[in-house]
N, C-alpha and C positions, 0 to 999 in steps of 0.2 A: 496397408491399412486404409479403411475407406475415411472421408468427411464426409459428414453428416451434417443433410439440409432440414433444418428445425422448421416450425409450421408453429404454431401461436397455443399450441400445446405447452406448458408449462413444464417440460424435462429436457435432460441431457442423458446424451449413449452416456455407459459405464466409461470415465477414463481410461480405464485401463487399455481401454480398445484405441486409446491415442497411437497416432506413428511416430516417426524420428522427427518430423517438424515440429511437433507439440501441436498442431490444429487439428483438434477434432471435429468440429463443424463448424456451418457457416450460414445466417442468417437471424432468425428468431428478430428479439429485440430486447430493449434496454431496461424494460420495466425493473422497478424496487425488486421484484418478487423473482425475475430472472436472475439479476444481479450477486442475489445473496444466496442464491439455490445453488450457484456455480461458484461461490466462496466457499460455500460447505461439501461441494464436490471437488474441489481442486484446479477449477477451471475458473478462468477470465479473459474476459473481450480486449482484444490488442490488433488494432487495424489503423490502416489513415484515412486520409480525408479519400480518396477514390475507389475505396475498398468496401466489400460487405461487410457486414459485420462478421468478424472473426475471432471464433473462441479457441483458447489456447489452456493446455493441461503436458507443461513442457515434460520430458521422461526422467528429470531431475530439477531439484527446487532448491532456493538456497536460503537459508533459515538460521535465527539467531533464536539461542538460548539461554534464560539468565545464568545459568553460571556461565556462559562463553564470555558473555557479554566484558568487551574490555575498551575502554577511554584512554585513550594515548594521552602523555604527557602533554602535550601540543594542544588538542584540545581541553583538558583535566585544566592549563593554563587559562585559556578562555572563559572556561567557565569558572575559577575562582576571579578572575578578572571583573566581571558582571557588566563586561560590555555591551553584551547585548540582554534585553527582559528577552524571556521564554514565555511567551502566552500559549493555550490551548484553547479550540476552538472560538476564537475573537474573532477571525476573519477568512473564515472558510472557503468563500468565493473569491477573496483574491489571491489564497494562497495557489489553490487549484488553476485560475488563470493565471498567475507566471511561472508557474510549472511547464504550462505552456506555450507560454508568450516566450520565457527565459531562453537566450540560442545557446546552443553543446555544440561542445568540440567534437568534429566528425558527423553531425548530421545537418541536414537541409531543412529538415520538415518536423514536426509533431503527430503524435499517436494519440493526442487529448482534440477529438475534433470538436466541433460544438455540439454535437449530441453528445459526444461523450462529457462533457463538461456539464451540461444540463442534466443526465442522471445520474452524475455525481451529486449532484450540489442538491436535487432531490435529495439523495440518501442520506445528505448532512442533516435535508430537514426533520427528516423519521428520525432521525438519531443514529445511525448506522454506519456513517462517513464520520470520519472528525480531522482535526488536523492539528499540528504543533506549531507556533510561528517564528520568530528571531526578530524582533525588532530596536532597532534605533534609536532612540527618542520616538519620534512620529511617523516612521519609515519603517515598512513592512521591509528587512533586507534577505529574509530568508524563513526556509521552512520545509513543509512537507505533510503529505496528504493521506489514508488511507481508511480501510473499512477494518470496523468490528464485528465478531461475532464470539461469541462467547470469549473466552480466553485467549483467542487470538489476534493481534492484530495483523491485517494484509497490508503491507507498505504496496504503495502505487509510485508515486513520484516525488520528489525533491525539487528544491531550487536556490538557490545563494547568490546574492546580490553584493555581498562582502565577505571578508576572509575567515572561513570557517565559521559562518552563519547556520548552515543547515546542518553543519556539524553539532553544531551546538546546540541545536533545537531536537536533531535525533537523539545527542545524549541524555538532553534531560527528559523527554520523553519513553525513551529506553528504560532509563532507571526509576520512572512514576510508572509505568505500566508494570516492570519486573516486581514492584515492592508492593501492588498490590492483588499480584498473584496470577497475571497471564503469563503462560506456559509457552508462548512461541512469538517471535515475528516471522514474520513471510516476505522474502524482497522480492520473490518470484524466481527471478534470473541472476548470476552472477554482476554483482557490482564493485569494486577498488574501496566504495567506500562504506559498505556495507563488510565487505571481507577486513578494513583496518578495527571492526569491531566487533568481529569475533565468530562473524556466522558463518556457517558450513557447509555443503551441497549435500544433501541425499537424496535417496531415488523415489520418485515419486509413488512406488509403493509404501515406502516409510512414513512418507509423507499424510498420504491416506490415512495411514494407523495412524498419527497424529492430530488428522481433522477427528477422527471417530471419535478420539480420549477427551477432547479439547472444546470444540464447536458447539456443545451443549452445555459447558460448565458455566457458571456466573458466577462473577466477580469483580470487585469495588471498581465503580468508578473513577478514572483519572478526569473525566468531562466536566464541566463546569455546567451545572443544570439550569437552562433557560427561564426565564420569566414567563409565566402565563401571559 
């Protein structure tokens, strides 16, 4: 299967035309308008800091569904506990930066470069990005970050600075966005801690028929509405 080099034209090949890597091209750029065209095709930008930009439309997705949707005893504790407040969108630009500041086990480097950070935090401003947080008293310790489009939310990244922080922040997020009637989340790729919550891999044709039912629907906001 070929990669396809984008040119300042506003599209993407059909997915379907993706190979076994998931990269179906490579360049374009990060604008708003690129961003959310390729949320609604099934495709999103995943490269590092020495890389071109590289979009990716993997050949299976892994995705949570409200009835899946299940809160372990362990965090279910947590959250009656009310150790941590849950805020939604309060601090967008820092959640997105220790997503990528925050070190993982097993890797060196980050996929959040500073372009990519920059037209995140764009999309938070249009309204398109949001994020959930977990804080402490005055200590952002956890969270997590991603885009909306219609009834969908795309998860992008996570980060936890204390114990079962960003657990706790996708639960109560999970169950504000389920209760007021989006139809999917999106983790992209297999995660430990995405799968202890009920989501499940399908093929990215499935997947497809999912954008199509989904990505044009509207429905309540979980976002807290800015001040003029």
């Amino acid at each position: 299967m070929p990669i396809y080099m984008l040119d300042a034209t506003l599209s993407f090949p059909d997915p379907r035309r993706t190979g076994p890597s998931g990269i179906l091209a490579v360049g374009g750029d990060l604008s708003p308008e690129r961003l959310m065209l390729g949320y609604s095709m099934s495709i999103f930008p995943w490269y590092s800091v020495d890389d071109p930009i590289l979009w990716h439309s993997p050949m299976c997705r892994f995705v949570l569904y409200p009835l899946d949707l299940h809160v372990g005893r362990t965090v279910e504790k947590w959250l009656r506990r009310g150790t941590y407040e849950v805020r939604f969108d309060t601090a967008f630009d820092a959640v997105i930066d220790a997503c990528g500041d925050t070190p993982r086990p097993g890797s060196s480097g980050t996929w959040l470069t500073p372009e990519m950070r920059a037209a995140y935090k764009r999309l938070h401003q249009l309204g398109h990005a949001h994020c959930a947080e977990a804080w402490l008293g005055d200590r952002l310790v956890g969270g997590l970050y991603g885009v909306v489009k219609g009834s969908v939310f795309f998860g992008e990244s996570m980060f936890s600075l204390a114990d079962n922080a960003s657990k706790v922040a996708f639960a109560t997020l999970a169950r504000a966005l389920f209760a007021s009637g989006y139809a999917l989340i999106d983790s992209q790729v297999y995660t430990e801690n995405l799968a202890a919550f009920g989501a499940v891999e399908i093929t990215r044709l499935a997947y497809l028929g999912e954008l199509a039912q989904h990505v044009g629907v509207s429905v309540e906001s979980v976002w807290p509405v800015s001040a003029p």
